[in-house]
N, CA and C atoms as a LAMMPS dump frame, in Angstrom:
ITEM: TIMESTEP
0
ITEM: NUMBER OF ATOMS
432
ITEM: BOX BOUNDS ff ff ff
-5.0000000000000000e+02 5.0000000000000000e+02
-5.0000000000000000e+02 5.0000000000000000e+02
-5.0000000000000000e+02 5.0000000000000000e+02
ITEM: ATOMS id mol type element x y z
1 1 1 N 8.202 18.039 9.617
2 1 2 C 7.525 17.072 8.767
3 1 3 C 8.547 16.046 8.301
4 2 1 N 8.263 14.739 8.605
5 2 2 C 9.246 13.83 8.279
6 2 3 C 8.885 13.011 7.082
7 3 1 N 9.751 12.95 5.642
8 3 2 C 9.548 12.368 4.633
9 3 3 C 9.942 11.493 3.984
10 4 1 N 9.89 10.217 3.443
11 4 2 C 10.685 9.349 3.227
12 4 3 C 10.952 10.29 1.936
13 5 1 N 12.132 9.355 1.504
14 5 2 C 13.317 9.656 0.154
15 5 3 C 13.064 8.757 -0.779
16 6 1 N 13.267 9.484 -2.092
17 6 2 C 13.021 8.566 -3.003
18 6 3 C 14.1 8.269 -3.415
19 7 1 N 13.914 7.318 -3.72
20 7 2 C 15.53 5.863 -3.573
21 7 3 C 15.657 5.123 -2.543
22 8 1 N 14.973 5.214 -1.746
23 8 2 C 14.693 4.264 -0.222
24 8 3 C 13.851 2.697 -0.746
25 9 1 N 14.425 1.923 -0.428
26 9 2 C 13.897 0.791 -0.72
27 9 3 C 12.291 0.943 -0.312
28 10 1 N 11.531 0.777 -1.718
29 10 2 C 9.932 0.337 -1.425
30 10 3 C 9.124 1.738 -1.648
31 11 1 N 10.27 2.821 -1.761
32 11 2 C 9.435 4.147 -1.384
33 11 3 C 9.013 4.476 -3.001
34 12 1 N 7.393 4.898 -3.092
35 12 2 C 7.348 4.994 -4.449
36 12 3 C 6.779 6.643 -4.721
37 13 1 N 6.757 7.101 -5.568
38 13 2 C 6.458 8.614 -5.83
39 13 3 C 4.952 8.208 -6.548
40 14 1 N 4.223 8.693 -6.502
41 14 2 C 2.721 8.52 -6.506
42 14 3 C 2.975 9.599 -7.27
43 15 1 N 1.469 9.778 -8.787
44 15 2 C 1.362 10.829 -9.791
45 15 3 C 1.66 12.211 -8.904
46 16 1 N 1.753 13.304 -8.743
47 16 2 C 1.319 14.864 -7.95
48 16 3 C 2.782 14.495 -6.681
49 17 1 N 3.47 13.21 -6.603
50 17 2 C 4.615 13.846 -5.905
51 17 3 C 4.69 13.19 -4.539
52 18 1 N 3.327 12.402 -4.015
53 18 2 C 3.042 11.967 -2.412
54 18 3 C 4.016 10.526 -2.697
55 19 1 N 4.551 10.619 -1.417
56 19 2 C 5.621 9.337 -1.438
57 19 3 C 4.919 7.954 -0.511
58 20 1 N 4.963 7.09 -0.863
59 20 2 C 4.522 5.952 0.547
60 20 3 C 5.535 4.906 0.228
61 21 1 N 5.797 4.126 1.197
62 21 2 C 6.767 2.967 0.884
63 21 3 C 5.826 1.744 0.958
64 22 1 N 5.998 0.764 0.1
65 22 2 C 5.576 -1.141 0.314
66 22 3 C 7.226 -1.591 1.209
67 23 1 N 6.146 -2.574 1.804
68 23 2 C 7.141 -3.332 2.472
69 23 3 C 7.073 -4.889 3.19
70 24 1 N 7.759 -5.606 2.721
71 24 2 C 7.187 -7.525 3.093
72 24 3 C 7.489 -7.326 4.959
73 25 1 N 6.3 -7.615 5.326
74 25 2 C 6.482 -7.481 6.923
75 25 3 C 7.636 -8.792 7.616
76 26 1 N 7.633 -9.789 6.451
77 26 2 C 8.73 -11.08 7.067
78 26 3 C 10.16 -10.426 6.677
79 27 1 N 10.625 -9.172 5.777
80 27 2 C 11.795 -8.885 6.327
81 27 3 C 12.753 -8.101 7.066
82 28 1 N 11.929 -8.252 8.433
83 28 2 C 11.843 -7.765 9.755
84 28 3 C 11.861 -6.342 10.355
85 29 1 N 12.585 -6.443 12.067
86 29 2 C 12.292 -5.22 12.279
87 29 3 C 13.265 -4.202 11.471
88 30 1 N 12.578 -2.836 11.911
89 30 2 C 12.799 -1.676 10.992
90 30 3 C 14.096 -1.152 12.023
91 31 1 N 14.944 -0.572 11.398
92 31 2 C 15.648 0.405 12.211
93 31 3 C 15.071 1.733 12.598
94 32 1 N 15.626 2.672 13.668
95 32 2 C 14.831 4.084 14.052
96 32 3 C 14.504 5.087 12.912
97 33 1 N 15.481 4.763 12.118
98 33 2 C 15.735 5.719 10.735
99 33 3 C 14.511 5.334 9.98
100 34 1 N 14.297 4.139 9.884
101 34 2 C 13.016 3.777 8.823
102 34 3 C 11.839 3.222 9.306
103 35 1 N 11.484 3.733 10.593
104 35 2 C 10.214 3.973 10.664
105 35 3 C 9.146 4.439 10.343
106 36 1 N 8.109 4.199 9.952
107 36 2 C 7.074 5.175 9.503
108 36 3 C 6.26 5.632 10.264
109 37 1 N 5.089 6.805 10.03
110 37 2 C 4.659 7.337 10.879
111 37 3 C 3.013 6.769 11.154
112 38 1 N 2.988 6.241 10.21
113 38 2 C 1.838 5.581 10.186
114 38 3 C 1.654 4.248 9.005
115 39 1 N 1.064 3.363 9.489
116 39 2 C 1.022 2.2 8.275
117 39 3 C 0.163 1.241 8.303
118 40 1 N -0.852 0.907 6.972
119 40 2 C -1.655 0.073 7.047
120 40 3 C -1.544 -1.44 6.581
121 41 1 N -1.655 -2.391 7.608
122 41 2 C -1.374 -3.757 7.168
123 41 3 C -2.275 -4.894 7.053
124 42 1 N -1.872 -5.669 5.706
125 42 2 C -2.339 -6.909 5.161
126 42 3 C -2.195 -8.133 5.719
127 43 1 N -3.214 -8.69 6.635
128 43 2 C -3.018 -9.801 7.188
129 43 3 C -3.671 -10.754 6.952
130 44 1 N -3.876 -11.989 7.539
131 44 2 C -5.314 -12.98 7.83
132 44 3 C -5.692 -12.776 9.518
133 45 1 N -4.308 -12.512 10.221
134 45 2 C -4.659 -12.628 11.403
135 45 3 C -4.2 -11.066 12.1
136 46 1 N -4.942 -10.623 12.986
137 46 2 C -4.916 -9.174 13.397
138 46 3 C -3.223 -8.981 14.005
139 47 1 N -3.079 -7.127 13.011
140 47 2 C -1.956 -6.944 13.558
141 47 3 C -1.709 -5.593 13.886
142 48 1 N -0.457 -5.52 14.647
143 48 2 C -0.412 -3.802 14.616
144 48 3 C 1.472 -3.537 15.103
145 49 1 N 1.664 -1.99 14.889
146 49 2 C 2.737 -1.88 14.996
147 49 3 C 3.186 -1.12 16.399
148 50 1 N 4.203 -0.542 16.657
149 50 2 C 4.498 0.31 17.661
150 50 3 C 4.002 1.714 17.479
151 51 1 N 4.026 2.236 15.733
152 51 2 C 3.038 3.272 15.561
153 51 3 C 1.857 3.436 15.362
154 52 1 N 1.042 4.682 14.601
155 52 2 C -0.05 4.527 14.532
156 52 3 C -0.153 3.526 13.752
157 53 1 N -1.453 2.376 13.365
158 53 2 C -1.809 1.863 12.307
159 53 3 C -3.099 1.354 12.078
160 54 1 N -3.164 0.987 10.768
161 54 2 C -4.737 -0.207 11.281
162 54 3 C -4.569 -1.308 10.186
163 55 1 N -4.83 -2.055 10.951
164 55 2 C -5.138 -3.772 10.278
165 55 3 C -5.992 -3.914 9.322
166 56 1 N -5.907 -4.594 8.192
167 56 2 C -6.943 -5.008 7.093
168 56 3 C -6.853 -6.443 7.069
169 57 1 N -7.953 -7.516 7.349
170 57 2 C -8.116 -8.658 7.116
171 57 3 C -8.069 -8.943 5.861
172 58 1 N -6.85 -9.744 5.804
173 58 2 C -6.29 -10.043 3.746
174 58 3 C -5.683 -11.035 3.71
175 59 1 N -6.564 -12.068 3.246
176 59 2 C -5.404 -13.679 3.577
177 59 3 C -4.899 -13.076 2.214
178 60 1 N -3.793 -13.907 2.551
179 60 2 C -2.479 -13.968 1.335
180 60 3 C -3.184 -14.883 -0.023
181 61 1 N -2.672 -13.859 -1.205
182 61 2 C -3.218 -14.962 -2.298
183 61 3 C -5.129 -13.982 -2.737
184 62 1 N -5.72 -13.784 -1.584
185 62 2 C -6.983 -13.754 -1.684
186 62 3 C -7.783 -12.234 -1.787
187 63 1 N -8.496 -11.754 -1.541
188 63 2 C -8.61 -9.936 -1.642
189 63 3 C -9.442 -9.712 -0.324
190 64 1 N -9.653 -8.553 0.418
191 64 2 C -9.425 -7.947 1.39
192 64 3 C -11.443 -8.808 1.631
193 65 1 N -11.233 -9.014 3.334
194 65 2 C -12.66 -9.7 3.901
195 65 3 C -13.51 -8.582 3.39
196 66 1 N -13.352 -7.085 3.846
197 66 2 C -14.338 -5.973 3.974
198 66 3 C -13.546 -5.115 2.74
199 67 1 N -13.966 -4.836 1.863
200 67 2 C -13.3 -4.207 0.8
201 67 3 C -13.68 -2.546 1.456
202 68 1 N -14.405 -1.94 1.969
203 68 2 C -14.671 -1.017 2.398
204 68 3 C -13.799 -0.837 3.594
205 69 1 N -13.172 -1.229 4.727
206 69 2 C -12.239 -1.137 5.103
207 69 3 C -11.286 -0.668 4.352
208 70 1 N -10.96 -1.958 3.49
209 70 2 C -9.652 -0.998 2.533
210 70 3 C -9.779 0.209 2.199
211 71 1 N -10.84 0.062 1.568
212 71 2 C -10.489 1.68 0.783
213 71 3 C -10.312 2.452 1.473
214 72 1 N -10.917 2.611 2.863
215 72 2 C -11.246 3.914 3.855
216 72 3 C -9.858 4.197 4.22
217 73 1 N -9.433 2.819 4.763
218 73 2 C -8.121 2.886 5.49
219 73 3 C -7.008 3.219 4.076
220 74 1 N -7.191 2.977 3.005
221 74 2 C -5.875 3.752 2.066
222 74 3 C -6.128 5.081 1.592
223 75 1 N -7.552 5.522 1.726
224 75 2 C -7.677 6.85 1.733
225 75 3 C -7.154 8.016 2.77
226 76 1 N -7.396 7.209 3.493
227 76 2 C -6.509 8.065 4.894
228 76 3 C -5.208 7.717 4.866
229 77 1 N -4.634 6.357 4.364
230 77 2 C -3.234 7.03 4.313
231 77 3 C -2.715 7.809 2.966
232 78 1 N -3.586 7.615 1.815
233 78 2 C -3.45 8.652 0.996
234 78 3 C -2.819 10.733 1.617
235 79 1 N -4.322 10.544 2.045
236 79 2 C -4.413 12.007 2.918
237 79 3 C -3.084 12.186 3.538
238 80 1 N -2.581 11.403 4.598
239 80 2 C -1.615 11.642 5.411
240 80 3 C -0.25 11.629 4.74
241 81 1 N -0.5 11.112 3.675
242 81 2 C 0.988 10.844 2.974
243 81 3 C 1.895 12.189 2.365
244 82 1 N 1.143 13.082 2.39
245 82 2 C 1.856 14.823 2.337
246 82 3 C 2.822 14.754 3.82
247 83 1 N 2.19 14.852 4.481
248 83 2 C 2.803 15.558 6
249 83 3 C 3.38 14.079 6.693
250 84 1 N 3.454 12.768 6.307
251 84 2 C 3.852 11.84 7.032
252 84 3 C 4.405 11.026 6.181
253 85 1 N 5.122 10.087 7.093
254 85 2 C 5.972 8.798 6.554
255 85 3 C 4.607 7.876 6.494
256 86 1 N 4.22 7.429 5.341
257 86 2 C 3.017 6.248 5.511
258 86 3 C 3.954 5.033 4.455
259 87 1 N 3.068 3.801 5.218
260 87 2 C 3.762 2.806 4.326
261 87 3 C 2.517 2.061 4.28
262 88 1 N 2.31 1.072 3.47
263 88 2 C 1.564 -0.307 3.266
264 88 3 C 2.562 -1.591 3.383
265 89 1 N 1.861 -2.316 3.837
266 89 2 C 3.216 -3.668 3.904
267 89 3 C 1.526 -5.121 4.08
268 90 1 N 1.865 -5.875 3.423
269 90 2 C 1.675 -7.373 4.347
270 90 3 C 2.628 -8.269 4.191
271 91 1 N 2.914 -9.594 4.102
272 91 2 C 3.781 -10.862 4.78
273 91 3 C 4.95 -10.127 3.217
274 92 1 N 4.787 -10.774 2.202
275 92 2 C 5.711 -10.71 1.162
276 92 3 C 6.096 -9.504 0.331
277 93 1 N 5.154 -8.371 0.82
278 93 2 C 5.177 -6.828 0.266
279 93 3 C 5.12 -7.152 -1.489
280 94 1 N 3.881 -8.142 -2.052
281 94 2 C 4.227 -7.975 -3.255
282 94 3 C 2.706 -8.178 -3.921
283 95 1 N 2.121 -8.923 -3.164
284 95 2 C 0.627 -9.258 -3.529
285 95 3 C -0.52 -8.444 -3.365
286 96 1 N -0.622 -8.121 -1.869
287 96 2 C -1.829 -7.308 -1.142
288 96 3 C -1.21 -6.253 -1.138
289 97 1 N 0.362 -6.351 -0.96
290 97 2 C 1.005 -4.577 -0.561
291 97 3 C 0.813 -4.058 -2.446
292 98 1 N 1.245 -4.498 -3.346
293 98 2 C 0.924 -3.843 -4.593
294 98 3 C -0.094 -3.649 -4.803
295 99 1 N -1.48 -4.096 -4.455
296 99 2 C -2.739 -4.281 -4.863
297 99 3 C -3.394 -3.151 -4.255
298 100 1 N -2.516 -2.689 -3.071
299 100 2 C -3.051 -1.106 -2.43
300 100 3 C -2.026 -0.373 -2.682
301 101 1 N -0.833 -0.578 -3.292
302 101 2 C -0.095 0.527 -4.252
303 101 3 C -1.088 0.845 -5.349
304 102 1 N -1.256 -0.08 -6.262
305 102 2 C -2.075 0.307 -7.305
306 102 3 C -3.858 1.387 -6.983
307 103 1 N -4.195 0.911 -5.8
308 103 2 C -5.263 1.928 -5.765
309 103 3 C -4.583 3.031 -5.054
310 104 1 N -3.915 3.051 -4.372
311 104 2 C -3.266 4.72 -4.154
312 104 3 C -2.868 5.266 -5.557
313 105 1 N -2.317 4.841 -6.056
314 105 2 C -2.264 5.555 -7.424
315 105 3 C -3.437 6.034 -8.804
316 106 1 N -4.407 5.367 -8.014
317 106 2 C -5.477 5.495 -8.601
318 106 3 C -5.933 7.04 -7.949
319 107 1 N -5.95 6.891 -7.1
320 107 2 C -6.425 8.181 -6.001
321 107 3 C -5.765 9.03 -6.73
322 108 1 N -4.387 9.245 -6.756
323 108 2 C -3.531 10.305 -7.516
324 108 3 C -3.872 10.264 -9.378
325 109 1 N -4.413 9.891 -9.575
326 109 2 C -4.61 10.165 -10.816
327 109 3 C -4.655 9.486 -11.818
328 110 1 N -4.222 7.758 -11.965
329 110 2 C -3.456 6.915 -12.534
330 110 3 C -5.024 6.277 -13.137
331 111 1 N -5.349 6.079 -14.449
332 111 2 C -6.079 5.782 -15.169
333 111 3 C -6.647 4.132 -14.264
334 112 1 N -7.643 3.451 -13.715
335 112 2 C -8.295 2.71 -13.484
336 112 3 C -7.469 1.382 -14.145
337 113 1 N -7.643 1.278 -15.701
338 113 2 C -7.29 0.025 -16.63
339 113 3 C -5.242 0.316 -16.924
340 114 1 N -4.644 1.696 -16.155
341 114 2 C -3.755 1.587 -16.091
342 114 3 C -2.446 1.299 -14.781
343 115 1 N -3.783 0.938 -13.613
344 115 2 C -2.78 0.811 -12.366
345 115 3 C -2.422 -0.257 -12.193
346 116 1 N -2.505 -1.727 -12.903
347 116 2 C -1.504 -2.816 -12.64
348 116 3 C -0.331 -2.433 -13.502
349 117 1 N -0.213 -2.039 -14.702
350 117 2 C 1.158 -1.905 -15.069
351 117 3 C 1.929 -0.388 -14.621
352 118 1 N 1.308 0.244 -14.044
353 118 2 C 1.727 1.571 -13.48
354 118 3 C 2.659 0.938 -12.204
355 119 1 N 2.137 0.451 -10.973
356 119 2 C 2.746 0.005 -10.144
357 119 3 C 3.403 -1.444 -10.034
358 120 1 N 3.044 -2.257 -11.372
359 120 2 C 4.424 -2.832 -11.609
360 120 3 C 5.659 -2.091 -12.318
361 121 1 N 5.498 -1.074 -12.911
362 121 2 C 7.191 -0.566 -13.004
363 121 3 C 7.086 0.808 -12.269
364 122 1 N 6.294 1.208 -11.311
365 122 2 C 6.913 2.19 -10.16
366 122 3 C 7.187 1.082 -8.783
367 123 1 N 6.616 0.263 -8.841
368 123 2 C 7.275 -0.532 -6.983
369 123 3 C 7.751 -1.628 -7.718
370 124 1 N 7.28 -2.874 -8.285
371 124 2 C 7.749 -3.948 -8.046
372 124 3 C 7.379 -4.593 -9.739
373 125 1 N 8.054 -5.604 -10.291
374 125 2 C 7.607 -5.955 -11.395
375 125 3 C 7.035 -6.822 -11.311
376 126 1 N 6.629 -7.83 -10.355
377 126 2 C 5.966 -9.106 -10.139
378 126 3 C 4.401 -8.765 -9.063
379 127 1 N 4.472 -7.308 -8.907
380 127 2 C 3.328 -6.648 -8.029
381 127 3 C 2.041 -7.269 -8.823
382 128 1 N 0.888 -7.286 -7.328
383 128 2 C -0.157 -8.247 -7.478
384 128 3 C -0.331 -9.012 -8.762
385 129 1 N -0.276 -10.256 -7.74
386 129 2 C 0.063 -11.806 -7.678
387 129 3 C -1.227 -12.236 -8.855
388 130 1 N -2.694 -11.876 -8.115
389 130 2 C -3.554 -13.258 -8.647
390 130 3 C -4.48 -12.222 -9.611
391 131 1 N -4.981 -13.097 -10.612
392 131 2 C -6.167 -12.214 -11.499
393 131 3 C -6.944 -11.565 -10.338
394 132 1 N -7.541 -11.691 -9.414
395 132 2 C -8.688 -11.423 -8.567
396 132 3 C -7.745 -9.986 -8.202
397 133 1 N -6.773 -10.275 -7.459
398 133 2 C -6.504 -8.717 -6.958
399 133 3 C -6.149 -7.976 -8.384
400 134 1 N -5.578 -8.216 -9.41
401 134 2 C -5.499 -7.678 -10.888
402 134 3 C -6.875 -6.942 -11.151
403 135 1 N -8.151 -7.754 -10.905
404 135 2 C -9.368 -6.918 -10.864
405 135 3 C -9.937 -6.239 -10.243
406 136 1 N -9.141 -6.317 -9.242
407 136 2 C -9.953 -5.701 -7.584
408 136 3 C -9.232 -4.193 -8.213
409 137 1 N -8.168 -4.035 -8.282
410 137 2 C -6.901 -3.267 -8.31
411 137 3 C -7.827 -1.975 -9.991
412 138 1 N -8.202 -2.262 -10.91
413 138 2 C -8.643 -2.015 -11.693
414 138 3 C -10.321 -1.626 -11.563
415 139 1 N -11.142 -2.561 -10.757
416 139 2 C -12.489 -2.015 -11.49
417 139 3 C -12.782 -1.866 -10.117
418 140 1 N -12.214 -1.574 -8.493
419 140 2 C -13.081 -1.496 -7.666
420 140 3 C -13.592 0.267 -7.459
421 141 1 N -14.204 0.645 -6.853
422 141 2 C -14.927 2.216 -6.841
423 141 3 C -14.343 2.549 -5.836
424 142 1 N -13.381 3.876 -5.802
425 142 2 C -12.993 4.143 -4.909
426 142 3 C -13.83 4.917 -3.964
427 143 1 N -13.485 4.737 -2.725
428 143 2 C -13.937 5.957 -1.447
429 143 3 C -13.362 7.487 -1.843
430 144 1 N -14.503 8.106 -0.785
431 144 2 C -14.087 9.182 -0.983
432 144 3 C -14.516 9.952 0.42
């Protein structure tokens, strides 16, 4: 079972202990060491990696085309995030990638009206950017 480390740039410890890393896809490729095993990404235009993954249509700035996509697809990397390296990333790792930090942490336990300031001081302090993902991030219903 391969696990990222905490102290690894981006890697955050989720309530109960599950680790996932954020990561800005513009600052480039990964070395062998920091690959993940699976990872879901924030785009406008379709993308994918050398591992497993799946694409979420997410212009930058704006919140996800199919919000049901999202959730499905961060629930499953929720799930996988025991037994695997999972990451979230889109272009700047700070807008869309915090905005699905904050609902993974929701999944783990993290109070609804408390996951924008939860995952601004567990990943990033400037994590999601615009009021809209601030609300998305807070009042959307999670999957299950």
């Amino acid at each position: 079972m391969r696990s990222w480390e905490t102290g690894q740039d981006g890697v955050v410890a989720l309530p109960g202990g599950r680790l996932v890393r954020g990561r800005a896809l513009r600052a480039g490729t990964l070395t062998p060491d920091l690959t993940p095993d699976f990872g879901v990404y924030f785009t406008s235009r379709p993308y994918a990696e050398r591992w497993e993954s799946r694409w979420i249509a997410w212009p930058d700035f704006r919140l996800p085309r199919e919000p049901s996509e999202l959730l499905a697809a961060l629930h499953d990397a929720y799930e996988r995030a025991p037994r695997m390296r999972v990451e979230v990333a889109c272009d700047g790792g700070t807008g869309r990638t915090g905005t699905a930090i904050a609902i993974l942490a929701r999944y783990a336990g993290v109070a609804a009206e408390d996951a924008v300031a939860w995952t601004r001081a567990n990943y990033r302090p400037g994590a999601i950017e615009t009021p809209g993902q601030r609300r998305f991030a807070r009042r959307t219903i999670l999957a299950t």
